[in-house]
C-alpha positions as CSV (number, residue, x, y, z in Angstrom):
1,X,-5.8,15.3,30.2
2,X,-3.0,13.2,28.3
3,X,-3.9,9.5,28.0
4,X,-1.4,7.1,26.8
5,X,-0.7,3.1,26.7
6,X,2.6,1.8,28.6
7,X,3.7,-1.8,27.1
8,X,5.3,-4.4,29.7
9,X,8.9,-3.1,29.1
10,X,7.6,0.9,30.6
11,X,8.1,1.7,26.6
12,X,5.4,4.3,25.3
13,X,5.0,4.5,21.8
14,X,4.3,8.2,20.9
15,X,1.9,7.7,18.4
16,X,-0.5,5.8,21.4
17,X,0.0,9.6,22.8
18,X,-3.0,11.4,23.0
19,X,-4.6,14.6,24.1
20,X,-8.2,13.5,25.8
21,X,-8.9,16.7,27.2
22,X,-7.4,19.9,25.7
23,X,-6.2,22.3,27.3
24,X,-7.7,25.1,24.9
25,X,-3.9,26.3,24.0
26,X,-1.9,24.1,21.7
27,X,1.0,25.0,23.6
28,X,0.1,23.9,26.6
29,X,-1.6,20.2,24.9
30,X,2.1,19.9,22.9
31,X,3.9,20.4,26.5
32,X,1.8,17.7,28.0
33,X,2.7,15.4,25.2
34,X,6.6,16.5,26.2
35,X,6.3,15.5,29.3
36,X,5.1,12.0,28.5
37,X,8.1,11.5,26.6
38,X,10.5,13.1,28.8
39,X,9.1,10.6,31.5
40,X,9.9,7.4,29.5
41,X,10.8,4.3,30.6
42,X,8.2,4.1,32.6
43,X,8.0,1.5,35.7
44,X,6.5,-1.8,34.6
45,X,2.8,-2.3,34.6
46,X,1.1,-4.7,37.0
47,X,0.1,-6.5,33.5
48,X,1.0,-6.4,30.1
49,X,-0.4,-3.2,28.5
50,X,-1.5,-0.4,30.6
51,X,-3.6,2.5,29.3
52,X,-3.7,5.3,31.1
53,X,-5.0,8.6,31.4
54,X,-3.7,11.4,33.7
55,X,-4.5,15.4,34.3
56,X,-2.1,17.5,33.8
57,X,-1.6,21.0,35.6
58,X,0.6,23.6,34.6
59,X,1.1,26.7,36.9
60,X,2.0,29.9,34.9
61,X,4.4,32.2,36.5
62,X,4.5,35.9,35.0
């Protein structure tokens, strides 16, 4: 679980990135964080400062 605050301009600021929920693997929390940041700009909030929080599921392929 990666939770995170989106300003009105769909700007995150990476230190408001945060793991809630680790995975157990720091890999796997790091990757999370990536892809917050690899998702920026975000759409613009319905009001000024959004924070959000949001599962993330990776699938591991041998």
């Amino acid at each position: 679980m990666v939770q995170f605050l989106i300003h009105s301009n769909g700007m995150v600021d990476a230190s408001s990135i945060k793991i809630a929920k680790s995975s157990g693997k720091a890999i796997l929390d790091r990757n999370a964080i990536d892809a917050v940041l690899d998702a920026i700009p975000f759409e613009l909030p319905p009001k000024e400062e959004l924070e959000i929080a949001i599962p993330v599921v990776f699938k591991l392929k041998s």
